[in-house]
N, C-alpha and C positions, 0 to 999 in steps of 0.2 A: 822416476815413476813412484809418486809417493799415495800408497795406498791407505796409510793410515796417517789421518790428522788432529790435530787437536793435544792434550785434555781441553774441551772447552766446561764450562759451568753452566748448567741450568737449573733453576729454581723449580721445573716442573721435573726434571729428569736427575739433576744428580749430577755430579761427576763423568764429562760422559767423553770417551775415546773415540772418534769418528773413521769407519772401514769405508774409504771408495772404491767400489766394483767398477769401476769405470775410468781410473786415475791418468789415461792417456790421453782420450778428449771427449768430446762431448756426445753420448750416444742415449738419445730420448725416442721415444713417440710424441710427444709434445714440443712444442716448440712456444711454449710462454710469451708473450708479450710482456713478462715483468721479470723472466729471468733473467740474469745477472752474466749468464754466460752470453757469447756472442752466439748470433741466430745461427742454425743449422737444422738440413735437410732429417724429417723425420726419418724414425726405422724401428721395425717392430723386431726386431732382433738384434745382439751387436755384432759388428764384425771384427772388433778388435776383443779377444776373450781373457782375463787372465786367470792362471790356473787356480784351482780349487788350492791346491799344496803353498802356495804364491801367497794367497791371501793369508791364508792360517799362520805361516811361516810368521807376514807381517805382524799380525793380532799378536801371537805369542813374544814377539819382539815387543811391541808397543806394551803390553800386558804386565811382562819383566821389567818395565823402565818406569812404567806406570804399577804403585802398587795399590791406590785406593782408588781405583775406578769403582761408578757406579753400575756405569750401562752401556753397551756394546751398540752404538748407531749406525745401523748400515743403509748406507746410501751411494750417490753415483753421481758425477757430473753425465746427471739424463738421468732414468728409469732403473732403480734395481731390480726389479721385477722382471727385464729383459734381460739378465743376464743367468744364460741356461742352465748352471751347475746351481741355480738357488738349493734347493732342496737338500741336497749333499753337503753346499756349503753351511747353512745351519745344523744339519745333523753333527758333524765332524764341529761347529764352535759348543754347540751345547755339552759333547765330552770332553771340553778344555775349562769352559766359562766359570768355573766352580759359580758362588753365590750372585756373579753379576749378572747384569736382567740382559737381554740383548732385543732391541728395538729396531724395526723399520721404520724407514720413511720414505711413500709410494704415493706417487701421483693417483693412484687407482685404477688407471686401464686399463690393466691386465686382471682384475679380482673376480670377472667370471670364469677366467679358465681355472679348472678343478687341481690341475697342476699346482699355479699358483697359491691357488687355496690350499693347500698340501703342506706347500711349505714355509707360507703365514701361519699354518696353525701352530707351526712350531716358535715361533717369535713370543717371547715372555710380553711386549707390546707393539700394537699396528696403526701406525700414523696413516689416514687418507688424506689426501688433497680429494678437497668438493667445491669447485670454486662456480658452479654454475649447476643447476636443474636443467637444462633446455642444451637441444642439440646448437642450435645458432648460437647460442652464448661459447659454449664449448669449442667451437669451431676462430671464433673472432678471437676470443682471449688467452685459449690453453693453445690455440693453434695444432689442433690436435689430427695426428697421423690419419687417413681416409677409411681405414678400416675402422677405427675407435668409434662405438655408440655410446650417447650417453646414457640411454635405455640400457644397453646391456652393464655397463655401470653399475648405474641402480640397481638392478635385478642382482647383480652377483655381490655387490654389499649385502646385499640383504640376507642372502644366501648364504654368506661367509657368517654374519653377525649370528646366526643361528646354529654356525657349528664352535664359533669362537668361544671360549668361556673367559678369557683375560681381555685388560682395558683395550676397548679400541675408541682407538681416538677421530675425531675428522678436524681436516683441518681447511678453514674458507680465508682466502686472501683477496679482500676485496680492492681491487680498481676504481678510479673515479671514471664515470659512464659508460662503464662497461658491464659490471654485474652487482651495481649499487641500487636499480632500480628499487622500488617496491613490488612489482611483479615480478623478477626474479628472487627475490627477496623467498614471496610470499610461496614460489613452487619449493626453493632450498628448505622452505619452514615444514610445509604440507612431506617432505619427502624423509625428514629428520626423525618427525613424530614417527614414523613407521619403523626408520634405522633405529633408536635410541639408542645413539653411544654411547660411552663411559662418560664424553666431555666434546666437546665445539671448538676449537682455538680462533677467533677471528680478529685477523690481523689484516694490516693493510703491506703495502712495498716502503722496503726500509734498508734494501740496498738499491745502486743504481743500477736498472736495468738496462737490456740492450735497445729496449725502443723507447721510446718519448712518451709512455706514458705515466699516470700520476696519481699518488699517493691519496687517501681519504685520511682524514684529520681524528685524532681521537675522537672530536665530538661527532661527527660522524660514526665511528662507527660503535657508540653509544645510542646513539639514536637507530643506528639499524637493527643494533642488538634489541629493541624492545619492539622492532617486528616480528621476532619470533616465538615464539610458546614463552610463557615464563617456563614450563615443566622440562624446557633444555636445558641442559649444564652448560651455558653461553659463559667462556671464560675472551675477554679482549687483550688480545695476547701480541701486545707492539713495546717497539724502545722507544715510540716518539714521545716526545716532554708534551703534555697538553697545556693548553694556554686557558683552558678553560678558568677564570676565577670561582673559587670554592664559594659555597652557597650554606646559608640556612636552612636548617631542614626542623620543621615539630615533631613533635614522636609522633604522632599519624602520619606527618607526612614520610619520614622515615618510614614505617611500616606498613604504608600503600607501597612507596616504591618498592619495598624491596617483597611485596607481593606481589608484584609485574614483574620484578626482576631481580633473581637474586645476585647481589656484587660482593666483587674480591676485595681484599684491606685496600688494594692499587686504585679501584674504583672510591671506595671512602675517601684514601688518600687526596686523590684525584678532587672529589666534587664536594667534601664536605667541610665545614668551619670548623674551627677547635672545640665551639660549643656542641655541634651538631655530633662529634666524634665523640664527644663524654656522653649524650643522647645513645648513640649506639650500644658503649659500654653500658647505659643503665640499664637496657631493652635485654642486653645480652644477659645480666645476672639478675631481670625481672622472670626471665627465662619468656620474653616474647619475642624474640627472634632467637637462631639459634646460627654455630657456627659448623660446617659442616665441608669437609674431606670429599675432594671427590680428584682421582688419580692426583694428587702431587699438591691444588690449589684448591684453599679453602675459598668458602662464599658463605655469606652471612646471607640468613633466609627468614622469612618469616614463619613461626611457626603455626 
């Protein structure tokens, strides 16, 4: 039973030591059509629990052997947010953690109960999965347990982001004809402007999943990304290699774009010509665009 995994690396997180509350098998409300684990009967509770003491035990183990961790990722093969001791469990890591940050990572259908909310508040950062606006979307794609509303979702995000004062993140993992429309698209956009998170991560499937479905292409999900507000921190957050070949850009054209939308060095990297990247750099020290910090990943914006 191994409840802690990793160090893995992240560019957005740090150094980060990963806690499964759930390291025995698979225990969700959701049942993804993209997850990676093999399919299994939803549950809004688990029935396999491991102790509060159990887990700490591991952390301080892993903590000891690991000594420059950045950030503490607790997650679950399934929902950690189903797992009843939350609240106690982060009280008891935050008098261990000294300066590291400890982060969730929650599909979100548990964030209207106040419980839960209780014990996100205490998480230094809060990862949401938002992979659909619409109950049918929700239903088809997250495969999601029959009590879960996507309504009450929405509602208790919104409610949580008003008591949160640290980064809260959402995270959209788009499918190809599933939740790549443009009308869902346009409810995910209408529903973000009212959450305004710290940041967006939209990404597609980049392991293989349990069922037969299929991945959207960087340029995809470039082009989805400019359905939304420019005024969202839309960061596209995949390992896939784009095929796209890099492009000329004029310094207008440069400075339309990136007043629709502002992009990361990975997105320059990604779409721009050697010419077009010294263009940036002049734009950047003419001070008409500017570079700017938002949790972990910069984006160049116009100013």
């Amino acid at each position: 039973m191994n409840i802690i995994f990793g160090p893995i690396y992240s560019r957005r997180f740090g150094k980060s030591l990963g806690v499964d509350l759930s390291p025995s098998k698979k225990q969700c409300n959701f049942d993804c059509l993209y997850c990676e684990l093999e399919p299994s009967k939803t549950m809004s509770t688990q029935d396999e629990v491991v102790s509060v003491e159990n887990i700490l035990n591991a952390i301080q183990n892993g903590l000891n052997e690991h000594k420059d961790i950045d950030v503490l990722t607790i997650t679950a093969n399934g929902e950690p947010t189903i797992y009843p001791h939350l609240l106690e469990l982060i009280n008891e890591i935050n008098k261990i953690k000294g300066t590291i940050k400890v982060l969730i990572l929650s599909n979100a259908s548990t964030i209207n109960n106040l419980k839960v909310q209780e014990a996100l508040l205490k998480f230094d950062e809060v990862k949401l999965s938002l992979d659909c606006a619409t109950q049918k979307c929700l239903k088809k794609l997250d495969r999601s347990d029959d009590s879960i509303s996507i309504e009450n979702i929405k509602a208790g995000m919104l409610e949580f982001k008003n008591r949160y004062k640290a980064p809260l993140i959402i995270e959209i993992l788009v499918v190809k004809t599933l939740n790549d429309s443009k009308d869902e698209i346009s409810k995910l956009n209408e529903y973000l402007l009212k959450l305004k998170p710290t940041r967006i991560d939209l990404g597609t499937i980049d392991r293989p999943p349990a069922f037969n479905v299929k991945p959207v292409s960087y340029e995809d999900l470039l082009q989805i990304s400019h359905y939304f507000d420019s005024s969202l921190p839309i960061y596209i957050a995949t390992r896939k290699k784009s095929d796209i070949s890099s492009s000329s850009y004029s310094y207008d054209e440069i400075l339309d774009t990136l007043a629709k939308r502002p992009l990361t060095q990975e997105d320059i990297e990604a779409l721009f010509d050697t010419e077009s990247k010294k263009r940036v750099e002049n734009l950047l020290h003419k001070e008409k665009i500017e570079l700017i910090e938002t949790n972990g990943v910069e984006f160049f914006k116009k100013i």
